[in-house]
C-alpha positions as CSV (number, residue, x, y, z in Angstrom):
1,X,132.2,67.1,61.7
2,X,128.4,67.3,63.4
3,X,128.3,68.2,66.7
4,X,126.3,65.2,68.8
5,X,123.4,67.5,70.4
6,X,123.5,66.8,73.9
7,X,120.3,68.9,74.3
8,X,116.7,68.2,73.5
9,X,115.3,69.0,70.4
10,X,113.8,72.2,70.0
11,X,110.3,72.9,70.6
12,X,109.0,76.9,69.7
13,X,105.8,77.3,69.0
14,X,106.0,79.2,65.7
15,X,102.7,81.0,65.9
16,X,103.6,82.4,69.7
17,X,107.4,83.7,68.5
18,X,105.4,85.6,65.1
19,X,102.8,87.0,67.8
20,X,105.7,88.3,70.0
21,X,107.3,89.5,67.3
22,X,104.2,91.5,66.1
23,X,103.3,92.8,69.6
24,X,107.0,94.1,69.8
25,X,106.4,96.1,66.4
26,X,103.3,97.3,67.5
27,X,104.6,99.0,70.7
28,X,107.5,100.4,68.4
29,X,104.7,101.5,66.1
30,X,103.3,103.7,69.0
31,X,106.4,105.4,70.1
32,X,107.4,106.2,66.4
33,X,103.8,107.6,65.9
34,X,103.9,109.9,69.5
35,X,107.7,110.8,68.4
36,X,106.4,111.8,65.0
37,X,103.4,114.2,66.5
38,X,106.2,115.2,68.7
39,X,108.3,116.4,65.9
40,X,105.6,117.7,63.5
41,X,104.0,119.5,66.6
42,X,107.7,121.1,67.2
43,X,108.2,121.9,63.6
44,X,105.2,123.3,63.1
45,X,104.9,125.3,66.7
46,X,105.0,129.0,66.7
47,X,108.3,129.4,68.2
48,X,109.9,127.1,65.6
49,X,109.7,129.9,62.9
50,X,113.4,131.0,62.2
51,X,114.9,134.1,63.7
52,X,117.3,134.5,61.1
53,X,119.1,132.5,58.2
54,X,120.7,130.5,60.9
55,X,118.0,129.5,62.9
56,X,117.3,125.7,61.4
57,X,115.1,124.5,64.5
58,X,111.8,124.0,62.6
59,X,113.5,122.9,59.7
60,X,115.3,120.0,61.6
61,X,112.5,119.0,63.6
62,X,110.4,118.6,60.0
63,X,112.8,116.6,59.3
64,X,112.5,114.5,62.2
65,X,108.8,114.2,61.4
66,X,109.6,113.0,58.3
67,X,111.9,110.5,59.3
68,X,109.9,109.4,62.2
69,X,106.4,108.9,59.9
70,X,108.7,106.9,57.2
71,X,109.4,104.9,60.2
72,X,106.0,104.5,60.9
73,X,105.1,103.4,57.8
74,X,107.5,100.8,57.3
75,X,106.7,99.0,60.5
76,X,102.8,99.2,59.6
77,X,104.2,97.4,56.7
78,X,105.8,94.9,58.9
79,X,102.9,94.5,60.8
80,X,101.1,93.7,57.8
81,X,103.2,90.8,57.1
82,X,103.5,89.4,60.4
83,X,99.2,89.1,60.4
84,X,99.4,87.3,57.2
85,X,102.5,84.6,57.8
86,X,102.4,81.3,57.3
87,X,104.7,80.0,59.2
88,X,105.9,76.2,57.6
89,X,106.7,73.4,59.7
90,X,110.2,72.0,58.5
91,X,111.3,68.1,59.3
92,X,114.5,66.4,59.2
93,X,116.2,67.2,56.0
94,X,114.4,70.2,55.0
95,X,116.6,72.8,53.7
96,X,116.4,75.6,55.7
97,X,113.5,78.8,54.5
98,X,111.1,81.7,55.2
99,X,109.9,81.2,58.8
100,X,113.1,78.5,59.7
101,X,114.4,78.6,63.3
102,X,117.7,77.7,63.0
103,X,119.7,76.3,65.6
104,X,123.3,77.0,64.9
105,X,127.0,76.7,66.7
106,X,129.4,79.1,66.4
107,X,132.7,79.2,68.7
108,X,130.7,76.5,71.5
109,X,127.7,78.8,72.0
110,X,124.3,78.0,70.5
111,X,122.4,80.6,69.0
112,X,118.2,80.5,67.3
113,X,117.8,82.8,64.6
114,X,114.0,83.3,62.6
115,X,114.5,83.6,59.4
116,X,111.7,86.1,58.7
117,X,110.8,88.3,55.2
118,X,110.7,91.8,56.9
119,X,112.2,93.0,60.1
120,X,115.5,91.8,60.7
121,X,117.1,92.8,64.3
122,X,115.2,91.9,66.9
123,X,115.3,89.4,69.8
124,X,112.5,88.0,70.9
125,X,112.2,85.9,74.3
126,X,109.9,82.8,73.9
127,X,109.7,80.9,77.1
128,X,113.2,79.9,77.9
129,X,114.8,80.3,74.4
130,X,115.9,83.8,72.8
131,X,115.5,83.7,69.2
132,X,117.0,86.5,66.6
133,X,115.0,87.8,63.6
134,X,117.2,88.1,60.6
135,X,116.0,88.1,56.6
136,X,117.3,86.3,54.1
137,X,119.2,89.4,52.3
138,X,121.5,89.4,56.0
139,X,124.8,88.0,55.2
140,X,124.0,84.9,57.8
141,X,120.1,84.5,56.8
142,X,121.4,84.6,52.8
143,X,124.0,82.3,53.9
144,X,121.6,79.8,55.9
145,X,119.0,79.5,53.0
146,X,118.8,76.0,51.4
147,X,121.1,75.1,53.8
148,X,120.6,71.7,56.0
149,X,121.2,70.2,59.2
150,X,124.9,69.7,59.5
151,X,126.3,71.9,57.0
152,X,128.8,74.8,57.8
153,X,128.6,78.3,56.7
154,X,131.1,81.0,57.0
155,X,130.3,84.7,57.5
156,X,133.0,87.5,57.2
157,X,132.4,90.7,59.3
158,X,134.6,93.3,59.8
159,X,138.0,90.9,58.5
160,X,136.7,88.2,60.8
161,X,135.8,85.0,60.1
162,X,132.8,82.5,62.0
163,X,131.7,79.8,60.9
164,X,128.3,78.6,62.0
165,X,127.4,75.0,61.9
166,X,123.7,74.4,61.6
167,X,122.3,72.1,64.6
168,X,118.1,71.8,63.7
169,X,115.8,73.2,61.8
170,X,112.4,73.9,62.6
């Protein structure tokens, strides 16, 4: 049965919450960029150059490079996408989408996730309300899609069940 909301309904401004979010991958952007330099810089110094056949430091820190510019590059994709979204504005009976905050209940505490396309993870403070990015291939973002106010979904994780009742969309 529907929960009565005792609180007001929601009100995040959409465009500030997709800035936020993009400000917060642009800071990551520059640490992942200085620890990448870092790591090529190591890998590549002088004193990296193996000793013997056991001596792996510039080998691992080349690999650190590498895994550190991958990382760059996929948050420069994420970027991208957060300087180009749209975000929709739904109403009462919309099914829930891309660029949703959903309002759910689980266990008596309230919880916002943004259903976003790329960069799932992240909490992002908007005013008073957190809000947590997932995607829509998440097991709770899949779950939530075409879903609408009212309904109940159920997500298992690590042999435990919650189930999440959905409170507004907007």
């Amino acid at each position: 049965m529907p929960i009565a909301s005792s609180k007001p309904a929601l009100k995040i401004d959409k465009t500030e919450l997709i800035t936020q979010i993009r400000l917060k991958l642009e800071t990551e952007l520059q640490s992942i960029t200085l620890a990448a330099k870092a790591a090529y810089e190591a890998a590549t110094h002088e004193e990296s150059k193996a000793e013997d056949s056991h001596d792996t430091r510039g080998l691992e820190s080349s690999y650190l490079a590498g895994a550190a510019a991958q990382r760059a590059a996929d948050i420069q994709q994420q970027i991208f996408v957060y300087k180009s979204i749209e975000p929709k504005m739904f109403k009462e009976g919309d099914a829930v989408g891309t660029t949703a905050i959903v309002e759910v209940e689980c266990n008596g505490k309230r919880s916002l996730y943004f259903i976003a396309p790329q960069g799932g993870g992240m909490k992002i403070q908007v005013g008073k309300d957190s809000v947590q990015v997932i995607t829509p291939q998440s097991p709770l973002g899949d779950e939530l899609m075409g879903r609408k106010n009212g309904d109940l979904v159920e997500i298992e994780a690590q042999g435990v069940a919650r189930e999440y009742e959905i409170i507004s969309i907007i």
